[in-house]
Every structure is written in C-alpha cells, then in structure tokens.
C-alpha positions as CSV (number, residue, x, y, z in Angstrom):
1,X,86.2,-11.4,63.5
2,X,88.3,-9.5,65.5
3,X,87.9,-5.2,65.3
4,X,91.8,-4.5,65.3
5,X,94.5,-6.0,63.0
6,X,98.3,-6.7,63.7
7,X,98.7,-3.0,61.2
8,X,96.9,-1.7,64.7
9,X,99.5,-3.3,66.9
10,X,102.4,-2.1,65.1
11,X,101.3,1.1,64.7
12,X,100.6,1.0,68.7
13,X,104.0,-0.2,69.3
14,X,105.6,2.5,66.7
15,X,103.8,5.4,69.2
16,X,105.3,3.6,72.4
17,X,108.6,3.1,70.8
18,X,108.8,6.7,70.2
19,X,108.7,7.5,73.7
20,X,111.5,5.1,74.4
21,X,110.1,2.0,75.7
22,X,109.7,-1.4,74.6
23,X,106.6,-3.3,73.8
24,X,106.9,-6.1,76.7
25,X,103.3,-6.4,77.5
26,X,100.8,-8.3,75.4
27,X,98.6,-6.1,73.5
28,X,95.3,-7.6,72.8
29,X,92.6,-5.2,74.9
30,X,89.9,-3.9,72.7
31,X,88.4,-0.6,73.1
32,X,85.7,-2.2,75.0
33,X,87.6,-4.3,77.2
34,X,89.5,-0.7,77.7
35,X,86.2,0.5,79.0
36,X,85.4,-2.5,80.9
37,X,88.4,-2.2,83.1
38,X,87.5,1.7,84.3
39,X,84.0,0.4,84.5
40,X,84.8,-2.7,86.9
41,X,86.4,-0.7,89.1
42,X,83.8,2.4,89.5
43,X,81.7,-0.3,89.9
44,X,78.3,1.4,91.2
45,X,77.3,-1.8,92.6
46,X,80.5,-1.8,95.5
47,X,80.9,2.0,96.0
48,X,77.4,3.0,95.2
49,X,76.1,0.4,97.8
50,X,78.5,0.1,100.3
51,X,79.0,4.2,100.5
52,X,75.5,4.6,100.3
53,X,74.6,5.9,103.9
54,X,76.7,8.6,103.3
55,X,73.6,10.3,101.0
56,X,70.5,8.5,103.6
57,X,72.0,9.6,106.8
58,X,73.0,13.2,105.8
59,X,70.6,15.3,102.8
60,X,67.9,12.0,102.5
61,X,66.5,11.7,99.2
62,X,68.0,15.1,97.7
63,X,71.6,14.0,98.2
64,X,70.4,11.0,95.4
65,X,68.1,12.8,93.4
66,X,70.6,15.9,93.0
67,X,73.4,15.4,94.8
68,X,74.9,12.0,92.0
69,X,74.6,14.0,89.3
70,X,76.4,17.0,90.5
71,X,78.9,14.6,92.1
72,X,79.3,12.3,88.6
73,X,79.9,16.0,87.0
74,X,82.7,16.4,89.3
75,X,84.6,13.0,88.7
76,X,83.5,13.8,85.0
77,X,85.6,16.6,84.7
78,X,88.7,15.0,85.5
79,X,88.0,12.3,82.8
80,X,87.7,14.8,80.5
81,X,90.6,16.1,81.0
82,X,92.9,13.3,81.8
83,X,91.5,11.5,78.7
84,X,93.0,14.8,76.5
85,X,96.4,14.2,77.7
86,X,95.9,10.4,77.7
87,X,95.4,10.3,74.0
88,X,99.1,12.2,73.6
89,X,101.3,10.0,76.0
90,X,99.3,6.2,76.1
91,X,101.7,4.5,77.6
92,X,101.0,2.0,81.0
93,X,101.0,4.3,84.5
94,X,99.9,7.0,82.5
95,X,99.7,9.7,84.9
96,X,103.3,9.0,86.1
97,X,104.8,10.2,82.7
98,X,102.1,12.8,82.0
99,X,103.5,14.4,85.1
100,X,106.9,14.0,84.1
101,X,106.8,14.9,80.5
102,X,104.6,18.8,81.0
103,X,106.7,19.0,84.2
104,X,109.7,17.7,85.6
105,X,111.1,14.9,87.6
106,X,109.6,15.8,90.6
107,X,106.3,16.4,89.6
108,X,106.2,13.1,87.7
109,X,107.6,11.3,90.9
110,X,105.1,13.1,93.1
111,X,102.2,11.9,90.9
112,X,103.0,8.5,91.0
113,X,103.7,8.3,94.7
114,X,100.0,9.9,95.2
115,X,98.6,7.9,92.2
116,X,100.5,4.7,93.9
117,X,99.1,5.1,97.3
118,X,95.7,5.6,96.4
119,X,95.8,2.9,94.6
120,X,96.9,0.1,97.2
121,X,94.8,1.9,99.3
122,X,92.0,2.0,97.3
123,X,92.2,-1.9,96.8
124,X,92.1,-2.4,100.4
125,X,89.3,-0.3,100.3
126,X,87.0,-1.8,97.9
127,X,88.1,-5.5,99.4
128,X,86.9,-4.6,102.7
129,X,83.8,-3.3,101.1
130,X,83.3,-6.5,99.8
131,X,83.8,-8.1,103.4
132,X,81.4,-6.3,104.9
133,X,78.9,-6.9,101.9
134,X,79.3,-10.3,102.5
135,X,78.7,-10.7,106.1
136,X,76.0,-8.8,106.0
137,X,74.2,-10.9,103.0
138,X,75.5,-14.3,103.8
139,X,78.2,-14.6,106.2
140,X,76.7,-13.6,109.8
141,X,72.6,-15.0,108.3
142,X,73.9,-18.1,107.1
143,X,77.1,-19.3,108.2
144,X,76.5,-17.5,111.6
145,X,80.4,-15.6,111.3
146,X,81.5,-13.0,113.4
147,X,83.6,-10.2,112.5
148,X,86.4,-10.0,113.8
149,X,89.9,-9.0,112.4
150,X,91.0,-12.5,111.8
151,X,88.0,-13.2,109.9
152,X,88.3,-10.4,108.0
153,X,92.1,-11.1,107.3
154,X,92.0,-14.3,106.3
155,X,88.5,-13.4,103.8
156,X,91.0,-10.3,102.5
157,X,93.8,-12.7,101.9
158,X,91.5,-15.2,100.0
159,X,89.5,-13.0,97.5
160,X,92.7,-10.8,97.2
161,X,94.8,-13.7,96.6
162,X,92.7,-15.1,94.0
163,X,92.2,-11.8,92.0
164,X,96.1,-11.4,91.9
165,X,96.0,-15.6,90.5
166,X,93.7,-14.4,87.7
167,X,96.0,-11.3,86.8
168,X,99.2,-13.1,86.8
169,X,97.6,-16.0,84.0
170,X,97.5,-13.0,81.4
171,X,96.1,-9.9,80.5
172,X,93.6,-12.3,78.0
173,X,92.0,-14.2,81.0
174,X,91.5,-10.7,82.9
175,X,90.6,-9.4,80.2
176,X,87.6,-11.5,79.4
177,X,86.5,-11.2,83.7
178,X,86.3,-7.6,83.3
179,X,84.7,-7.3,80.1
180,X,82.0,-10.3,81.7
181,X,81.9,-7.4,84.8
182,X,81.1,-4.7,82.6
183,X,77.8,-6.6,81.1
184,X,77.3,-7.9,84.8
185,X,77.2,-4.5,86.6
186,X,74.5,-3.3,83.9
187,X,72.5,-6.0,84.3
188,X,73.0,-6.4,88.0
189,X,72.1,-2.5,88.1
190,X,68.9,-2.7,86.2
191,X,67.9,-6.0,87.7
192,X,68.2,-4.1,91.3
193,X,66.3,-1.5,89.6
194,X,63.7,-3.2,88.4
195,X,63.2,-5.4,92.2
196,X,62.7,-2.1,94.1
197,X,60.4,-0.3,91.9
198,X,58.0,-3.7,92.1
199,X,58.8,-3.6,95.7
200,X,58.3,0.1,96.2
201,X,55.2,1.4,98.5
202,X,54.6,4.3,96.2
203,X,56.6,6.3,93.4
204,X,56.9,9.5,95.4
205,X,59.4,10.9,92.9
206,X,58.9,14.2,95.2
207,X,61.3,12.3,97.7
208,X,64.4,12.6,95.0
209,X,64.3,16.1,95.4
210,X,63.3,16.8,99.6
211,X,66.2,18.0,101.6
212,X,66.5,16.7,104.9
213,X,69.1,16.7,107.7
214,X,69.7,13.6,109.3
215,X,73.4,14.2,110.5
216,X,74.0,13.3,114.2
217,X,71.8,10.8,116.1
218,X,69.1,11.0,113.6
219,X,71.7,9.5,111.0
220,X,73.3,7.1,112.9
221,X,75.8,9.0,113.6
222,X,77.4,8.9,109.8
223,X,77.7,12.3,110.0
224,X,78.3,14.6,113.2
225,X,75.7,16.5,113.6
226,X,75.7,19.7,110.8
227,X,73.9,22.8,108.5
228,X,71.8,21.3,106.3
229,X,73.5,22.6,103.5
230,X,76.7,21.0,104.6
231,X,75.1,17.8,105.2
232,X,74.4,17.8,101.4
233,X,77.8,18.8,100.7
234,X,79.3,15.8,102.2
235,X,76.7,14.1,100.6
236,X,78.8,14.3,97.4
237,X,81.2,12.0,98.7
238,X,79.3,9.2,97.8
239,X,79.2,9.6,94.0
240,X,82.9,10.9,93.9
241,X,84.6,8.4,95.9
242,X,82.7,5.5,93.8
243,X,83.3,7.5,90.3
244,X,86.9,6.8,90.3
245,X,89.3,4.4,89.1
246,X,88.9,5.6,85.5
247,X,92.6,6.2,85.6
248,X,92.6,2.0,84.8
249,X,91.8,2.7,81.1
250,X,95.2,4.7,80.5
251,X,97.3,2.5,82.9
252,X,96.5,-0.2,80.6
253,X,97.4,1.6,77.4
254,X,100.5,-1.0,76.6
255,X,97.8,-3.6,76.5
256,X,94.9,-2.0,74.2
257,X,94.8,-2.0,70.9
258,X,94.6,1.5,69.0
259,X,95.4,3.3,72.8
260,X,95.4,6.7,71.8
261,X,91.5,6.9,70.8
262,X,91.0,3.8,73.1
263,X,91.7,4.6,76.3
264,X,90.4,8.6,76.1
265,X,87.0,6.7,74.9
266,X,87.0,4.2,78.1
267,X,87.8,6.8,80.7
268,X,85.0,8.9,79.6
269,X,82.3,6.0,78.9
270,X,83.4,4.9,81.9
271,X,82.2,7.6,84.1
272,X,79.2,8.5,81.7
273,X,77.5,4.9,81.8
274,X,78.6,4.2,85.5
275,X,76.9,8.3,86.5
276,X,73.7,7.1,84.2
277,X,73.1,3.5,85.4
278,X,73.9,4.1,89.1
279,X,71.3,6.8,89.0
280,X,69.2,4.4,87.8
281,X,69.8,2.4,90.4
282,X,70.0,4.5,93.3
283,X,66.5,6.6,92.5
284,X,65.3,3.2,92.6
285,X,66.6,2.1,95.7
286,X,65.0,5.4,97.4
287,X,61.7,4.8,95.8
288,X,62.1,1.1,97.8
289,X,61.8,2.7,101.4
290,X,58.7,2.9,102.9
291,X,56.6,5.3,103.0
292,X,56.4,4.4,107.0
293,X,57.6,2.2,109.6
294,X,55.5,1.0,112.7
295,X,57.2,1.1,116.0
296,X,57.2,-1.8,118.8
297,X,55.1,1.2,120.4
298,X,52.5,0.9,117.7
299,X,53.7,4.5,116.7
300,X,54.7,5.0,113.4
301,X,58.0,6.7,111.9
302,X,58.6,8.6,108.4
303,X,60.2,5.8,106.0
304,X,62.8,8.1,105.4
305,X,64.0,9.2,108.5
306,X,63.7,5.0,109.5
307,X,66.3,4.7,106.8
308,X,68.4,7.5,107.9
309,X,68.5,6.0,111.5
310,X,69.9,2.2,110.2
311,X,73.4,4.0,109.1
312,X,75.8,2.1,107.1
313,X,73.2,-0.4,107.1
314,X,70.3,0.8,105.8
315,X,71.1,-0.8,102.1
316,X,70.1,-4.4,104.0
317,X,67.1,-3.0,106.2
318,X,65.4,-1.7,102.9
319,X,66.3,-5.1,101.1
320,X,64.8,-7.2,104.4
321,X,61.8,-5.0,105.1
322,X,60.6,-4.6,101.2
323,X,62.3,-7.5,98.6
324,X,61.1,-11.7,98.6
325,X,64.3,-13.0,100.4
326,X,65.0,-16.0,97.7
327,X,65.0,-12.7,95.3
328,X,67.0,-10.9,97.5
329,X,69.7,-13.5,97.7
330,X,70.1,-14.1,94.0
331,X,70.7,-10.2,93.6
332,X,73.2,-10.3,96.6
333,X,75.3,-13.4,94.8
334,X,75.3,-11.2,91.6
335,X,76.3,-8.0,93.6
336,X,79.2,-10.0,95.6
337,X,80.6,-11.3,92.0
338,X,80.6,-8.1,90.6
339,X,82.2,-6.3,93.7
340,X,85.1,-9.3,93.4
341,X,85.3,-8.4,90.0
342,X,85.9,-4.5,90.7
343,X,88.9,-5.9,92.9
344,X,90.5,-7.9,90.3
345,X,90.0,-4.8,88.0
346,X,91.7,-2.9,90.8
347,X,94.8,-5.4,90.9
348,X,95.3,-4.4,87.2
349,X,95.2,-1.0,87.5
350,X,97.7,-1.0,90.4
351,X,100.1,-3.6,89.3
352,X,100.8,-1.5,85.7
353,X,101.2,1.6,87.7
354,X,104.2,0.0,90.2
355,X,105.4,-1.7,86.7
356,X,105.7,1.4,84.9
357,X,107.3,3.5,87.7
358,X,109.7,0.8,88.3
359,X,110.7,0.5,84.8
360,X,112.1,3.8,85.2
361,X,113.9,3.0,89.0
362,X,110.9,5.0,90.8
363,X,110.3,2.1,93.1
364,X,112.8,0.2,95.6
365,X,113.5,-3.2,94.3
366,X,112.5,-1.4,90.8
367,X,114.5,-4.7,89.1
368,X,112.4,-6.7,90.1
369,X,109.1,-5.1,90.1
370,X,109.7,-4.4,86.4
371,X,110.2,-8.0,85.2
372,X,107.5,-9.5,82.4
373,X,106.4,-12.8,82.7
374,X,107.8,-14.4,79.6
375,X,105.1,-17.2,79.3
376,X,102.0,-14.8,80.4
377,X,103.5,-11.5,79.4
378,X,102.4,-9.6,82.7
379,X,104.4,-7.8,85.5
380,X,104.0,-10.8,87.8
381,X,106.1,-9.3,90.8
382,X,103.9,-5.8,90.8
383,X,100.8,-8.1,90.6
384,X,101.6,-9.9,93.9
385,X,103.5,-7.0,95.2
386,X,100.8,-4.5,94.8
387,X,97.9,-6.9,96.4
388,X,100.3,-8.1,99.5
389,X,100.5,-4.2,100.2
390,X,96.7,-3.6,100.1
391,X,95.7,-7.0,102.5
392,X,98.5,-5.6,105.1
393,X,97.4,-2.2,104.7
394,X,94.0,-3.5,105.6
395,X,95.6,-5.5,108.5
396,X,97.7,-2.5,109.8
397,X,95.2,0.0,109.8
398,X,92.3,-1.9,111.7
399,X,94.6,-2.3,114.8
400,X,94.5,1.5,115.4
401,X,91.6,4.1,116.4
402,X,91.8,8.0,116.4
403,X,89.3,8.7,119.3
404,X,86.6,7.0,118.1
405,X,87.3,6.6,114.4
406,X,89.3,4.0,113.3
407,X,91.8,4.5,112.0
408,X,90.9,3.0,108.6
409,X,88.3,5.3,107.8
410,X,90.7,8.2,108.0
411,X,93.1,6.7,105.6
412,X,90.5,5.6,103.2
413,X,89.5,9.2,103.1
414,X,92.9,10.7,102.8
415,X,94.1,8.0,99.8
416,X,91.0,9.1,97.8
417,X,92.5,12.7,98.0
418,X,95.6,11.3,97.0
419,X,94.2,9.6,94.0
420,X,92.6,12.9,92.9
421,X,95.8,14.4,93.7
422,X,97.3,12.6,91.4
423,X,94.6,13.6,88.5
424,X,94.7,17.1,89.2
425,X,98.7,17.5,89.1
426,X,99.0,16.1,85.3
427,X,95.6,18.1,84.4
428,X,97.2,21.3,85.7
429,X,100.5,21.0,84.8
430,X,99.0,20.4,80.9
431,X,96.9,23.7,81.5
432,X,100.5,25.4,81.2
433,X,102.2,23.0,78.8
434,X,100.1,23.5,76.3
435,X,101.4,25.1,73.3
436,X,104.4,24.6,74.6
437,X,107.4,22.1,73.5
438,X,106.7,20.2,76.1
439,X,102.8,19.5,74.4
440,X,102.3,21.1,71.2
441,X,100.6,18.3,69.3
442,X,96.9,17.2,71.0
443,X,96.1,13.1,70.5
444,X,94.2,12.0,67.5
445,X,91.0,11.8,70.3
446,X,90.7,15.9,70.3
447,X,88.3,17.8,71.7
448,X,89.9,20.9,71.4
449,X,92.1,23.3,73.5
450,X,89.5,25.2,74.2
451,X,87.3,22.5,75.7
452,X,90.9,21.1,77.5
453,X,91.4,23.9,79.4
454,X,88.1,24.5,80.2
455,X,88.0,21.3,82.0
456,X,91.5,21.6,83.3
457,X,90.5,24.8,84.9
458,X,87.1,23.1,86.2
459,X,89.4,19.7,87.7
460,X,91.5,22.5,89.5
461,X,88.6,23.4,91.5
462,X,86.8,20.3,92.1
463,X,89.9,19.3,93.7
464,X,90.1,22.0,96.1
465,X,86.5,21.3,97.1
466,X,87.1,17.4,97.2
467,X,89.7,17.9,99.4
468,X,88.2,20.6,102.5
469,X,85.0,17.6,101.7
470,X,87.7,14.9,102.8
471,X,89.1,16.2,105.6
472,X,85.6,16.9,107.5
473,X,84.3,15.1,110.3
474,X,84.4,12.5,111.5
475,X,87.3,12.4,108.8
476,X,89.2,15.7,110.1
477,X,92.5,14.0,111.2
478,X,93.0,13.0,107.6
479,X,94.5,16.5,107.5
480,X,97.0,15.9,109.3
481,X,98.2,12.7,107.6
482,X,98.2,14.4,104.3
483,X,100.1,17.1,105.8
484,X,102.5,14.5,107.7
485,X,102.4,12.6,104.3
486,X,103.4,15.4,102.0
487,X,106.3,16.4,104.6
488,X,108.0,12.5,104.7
489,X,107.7,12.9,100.5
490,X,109.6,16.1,100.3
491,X,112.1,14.3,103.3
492,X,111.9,11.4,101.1
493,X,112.7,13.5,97.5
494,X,115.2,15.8,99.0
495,X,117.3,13.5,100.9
496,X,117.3,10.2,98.4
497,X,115.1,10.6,95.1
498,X,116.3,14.1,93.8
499,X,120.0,12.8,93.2
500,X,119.2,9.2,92.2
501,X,115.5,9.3,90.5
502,X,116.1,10.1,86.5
503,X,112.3,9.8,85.6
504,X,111.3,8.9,82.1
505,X,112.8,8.6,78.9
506,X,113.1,12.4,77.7
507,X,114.8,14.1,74.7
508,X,118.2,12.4,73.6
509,X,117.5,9.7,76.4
510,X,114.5,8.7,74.4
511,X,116.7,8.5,71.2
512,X,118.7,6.3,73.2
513,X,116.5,3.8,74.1
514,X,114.9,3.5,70.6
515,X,118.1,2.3,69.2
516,X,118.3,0.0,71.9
517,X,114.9,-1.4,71.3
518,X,116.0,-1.4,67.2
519,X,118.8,-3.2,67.9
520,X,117.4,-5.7,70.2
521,X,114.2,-6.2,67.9
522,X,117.2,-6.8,64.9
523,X,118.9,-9.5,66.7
524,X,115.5,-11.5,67.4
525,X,114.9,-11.2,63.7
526,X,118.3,-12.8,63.6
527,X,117.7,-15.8,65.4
C-alpha cells in the first residue's frame, strides 16, 4: 500500500501554488526515493573510489581514519542548514528561489548560475570518473582499449546519453533506478567491506590514526610536495568533494510527496548514511594494504608508503595485489552500475535546476527549456540540454593543459567551489532573513533557530576553508577562473540580466499567478 495519499498531493500542490507556480511535474517520489536521489549522487562508491588517492598519497591512513569524518562534518553542516530553509520554500531548483526570496534578484540569479555550473560540471565529472573506472577494471585488461580522447568521448556520449533516455521516460522509471542505487551502494559498500577485511594482512587499526606525508614523489606526485599538516588538510577534499549533490533532494521537491518534511529528511540522511557507510568502507579498504611489499631488488617497502607511490591508482593495485580476481570483478561490475547510477541521479538534479530557472526566463532559450513533456511529465529539453552541456564540457576541457595540469582538473576543482558557492549564499542570506518578512515562519521539519543559525554560521566558514583548500596546488589556477568567472557574471548581470531578469514569483506577482493557475485549473474542470 502506498505511504502517501492523493490528500498528500493536494496539499503539496496547495504549498507550491502559493508561491505562484503550477503543478506541471508528476508528483509521485516518496520520502525514500527523495533520499535515494541525494544518496545516488554522493555515491561513496564513484567519489570515494575514484578521489581516493587524494587521502593515500598525502596524510596516509590518518587522512581516512580522521580526516572523513571531519570532512562528512563539513558537508554536514551545509545539509543542515539548507534542509531548514528547504522545508520553507520546497519547490524544484530550490536554491535558486531560496536565494531570491531572503535576498533579491541578483542574489537568486547568482545562486543559480553557481548552482547551474556546478552542476554540468559536476556531471562531467562523475562520468569521467566512471570512464576511468572502467578502463581500469575492464576496458584496457580485457578489451585491450586505449585511452584516448575519442574513446573517452564517444564512452561519455553513450552512458550520458543513456542516463538522459531513462530521465526523459518519467520521473517513475528514475525513480525506481535510484531508489535500486540507494540499496545497491549499501550493499556494494559493505560487500567491498567485507572482501578487504578477509583479504587484509593484519587489522592494524593503529594505521587509521598514523600521520604520514607522502606529498611529492613519494605520492605520485598527487600532491606537490608540502607540511605535513597541510597534506592532511588537502586531505579533506576527498570526503567533501564526494559528500555533495544533496542539493538533488530539494531540486526534486515538485516531484516528492509531502516535500516540506521530505526533502529536509533526504538531504540530511543522505549525508549521514553516505559519511557512515563510506567509512565503513574506506577503513576497510586501508586495512586491505599490506603490511609490506617486496621489491624486484628482493628489498622490501612499507605497505603504505607502496600505496602512496601507485597515485590515482592505488584503489586497483590493492584490489590486484590482495582480492581473488573472479571476486574482484564481480565487485567492479557492481561498482560500475552503481557509479552509472550516480550519473543518471546527477541528470535529474541538473535538468530540474535549468527547468526551474527557465520557468522564470533565467536561462536563454528559457521557452523552451521550461516545456513538460505532456505524455512523461518531465522537462525533456533541460534533460537533454543539461547532459549535451556536461559531454562537451568534458570534450572542451581535455583539449587544453595549464603547464602540466590539464586543464580539467582545474575546472573540476573550481565547479565544486561553485557548487558550495551556491549552498553558502542561500544559507547566509537566511542567517539575516530570519525573523524577518522575508522568513518569519520556519518549515514544519524545524530544528530551531537556534540550531539554524548555528549551522548557518558554521557553513559560512567551511566555505571559506573549502575554497583557499580548492585553489591549492596543483589546483592554484582555479583562482583565477573563479576570479575571471565572477567578473564575466557581474559583465553578464550588469549589461543584460539586471534590466531584463524579473526572478521569481514575489508579493502581488505571486497573487498573480495563482489566479492564473485557478483559472486555468477551472477551465480543465470544464472540459
């Protein structure tokens, strides 16, 4: 029997009514498949894998054992306090009209811009992950392929392709994926889990908790060579660039069923299971290296420092040197399904975020970006828009270097500022809306104000530190993009947007539009 009634759907519908817009999107998410959509795309088995070099070739061991926590608390607090605000305003591209509604029309244009670009980005991002996963698994073992930018073009273009597919046949059919993902990624997760502690030398827990410093040469040259403490630093990049995407859960709030307490719930399960489960998983995987490696020399190294000195690939040295290899494959297939599942998750997220800014004329081509689908009741031109955008991204990015970082990288780093960007200007700009008109009435999911500025104060300054974390080496000239970028948006918002931009339904606008919708809903009835 199903947990929501069609008394839950009006009721939804009354709520986004009363902000002005119409219920064109087909509401049948439940709380969990709310979750399972911020889950999909944290996914600890793409970011927590594919990332993972960035803790083994800088702190070693304490950069899992201490450094995923601290990191989880940091993408914690903006959950926190996004999900506050989220249970006032559920509508789809939430962050978009937070940042309109507790500030203006620029600030809510400016948050979706960042939010938006992160987002494609981000897609890009995870897809390529998943290329790399698979070439290292299957692709160059078994079918002997070589990476080059074709193949990794035409392997975008494919699994991209087909997660936009799913999204267009209806928010039901994605649904059911991501909710399959969510169960899959803690199975997957305790399954890996489970293979490297039977695998494991010894259970040196001691190793969770050593500091090392394996930056430079020693570390395969992840990081340049560094302090020891800020090796560890940088070492938090790895939980908080794969603890995010919870921002899914409210840019699906058109589409779940009882939003305002659904989607708070899912942005903070989201970020709780995926911090608790992935350091399951992760302690785990440590515990898997050996203790020592032999040499061709007959000499012998520490296990540790061996795994420090594979790089980005020390996830598949462990997995060769320690696991059965018919085991190992089976986990691979499951980790490759769930990582194409964090993509389609992704495609979601992004194509309600260009819907709902378009629906107000944010976007060029808004028109048509806004349209629904009247047979599968999704914004089939943001779905295809949105994942074109991510595979040329992809494409455009990999034909440049920056000395010798490509040029990728860089962006990669500065669109994850971006994305917290774009959490951090709706959390602080509720810090002063607050008791205001603008916000005097918290969301039936309430945690108090107390505990909501707390947070908010705590997101301010998490983002600060994200941000000098992201523009380190061999990451420093994402400075200067997000400088260049922040100069073409104020270009962009004082030449064009600030005249023609009117932002969200506000005051008697949203009076407006709720007679239109009345009338329009009348004349249905009619026919």
């Amino acid at each position: 029997m199903s947990d929501y009634s069609d008394h839950d759907k009006h009721e939804d519908m009354q709520v986004l009514h009363s902000m002005g817009y119409a219920q064109e999107l087909e509401r049948r998410m439940s709380q969990f498949s709310n979750f399972a959509v911020s889950f999909s795309i944290i996914c600890i088995l793409s970011g927590g894998i594919n990332s993972l070099a960035q803790a083994t070739s800088g702190a070693g061991g304490a950069a899992i054992g201490i450094g995923w926590p601290l990191g989880c608390f940091i993408s914690l607090v903006f959950a926190v306090a996004m999900a506050q605000i989220s249970s006032a305003y559920p509508t789809a591209g939430g962050l978009y009209h937070w940042g309109s509604i507790l500030g203006n029309r620029f600030t809510g244009w400016l948050t979706a811009w960042f939010n938006l670009l992160g987002l494609v980005t981000v897609l890009g991002a995870i897809n390529v992950g998943t290329y790399y996963f698979f070439m290292g698994s299957f692709g160059t073992p078994y079918f002997g392929l070589e990476d080059t930018t074709m193949t990794r073009i035409i392997f975008l273009a494919i699994i991209t392709g087909a997660q936009a597919l799913v999204n267009h046949m209806g928010i039901g059919l994605t649904a059911k994926l991501t909710d399959f993902s969510g169960y899959l990624i803690f199975a997957t997760s305790i399954l890996l889990a489970i293979v490297c502690l039977a695998a494991a030398d010894s259970y040196d827990i001691g190793r969770l908790f050593t500091f090392s410093n394996f930056s430079g040469e020693a570390g395969g040259n992840v990081w340049p060579e560094n302090s020891g403490t800020w090796v560890f630093l940088l070492g938090l990049l790895l939980p908080i660039y794969t603890i995010t995407g919870y921002d899914a859960s409210a840019h699906t709030s058109e589409e779940t069923v009882k939003a305002a307490t659904s989607v708070p719930r899912g942005m903070v399960s989201s970020v709780l299971w995926s911090a608790l489960f992935g350091y399951i998983m992760l302690c785990s995987f440590v515990l898997l290296i050996p203790t020592s490696v032999t040499n061709a020399d007959g000499t012998t190294t520490d296990g540790m420092a061996a795994a420090a000195a594979q790089g980005w690939n020390v996830f598949f040295w462990a997995m060769d040197t320690q696991v059965n290899p018919a085991l190992k494959d089976i986990l691979y297939f499951l980790i490759l399904l769930a990582q194409w599942l964090c993509g389609l998750a992704t495609v979601t997220s992004v194509s309600r975020m260009i819907f709902a800014f378009s629906r107000d004329g944010g976007l060029p081509f808004s028109r048509g970006l806004s349209k629904v689908s009247p047979s599968y009741r999704t914004p089939v031109s943001a779905i295809w828009t949105g994942s074109i955008l991510s595979v040329l991204f992809v494409w455009g990015s990999s034909l440049v270097s920056i000395g010798e970082t490509p040029v990728y990288t860089v962006v990669v780093s500065c669109t994850v500022i971006f994305l917290f960007f774009s959490f951090a200007i709706p959390i602080a700009l509720g810090l002063f809306a607050w008791g205001t008109s603008k916000w005097d009435k918290m969301g039936p999911w309430n945690l108090g104000e107390g505990v909501f500025k707390l947070f908010a104060i705590l997101s301010i300054i998490a983002m600060a530190l994200i941000f000098i974390l992201g523009i380190q080496p061999p990451n420093d000239w994402a400075l200067y993009i997000t400088v260049g970028f922040l100069v073409l948006t104020a270009v962009i918002w004082f030449g064009f947007e600030s005249r023609r931009f009117k932002g969200p339904p506000i005051g008697d606008e949203v009076v407006r539009r709720k007679a239109e919708i009345a009338a329009a809903e009348k004349a249905v009835g009619q026919v």
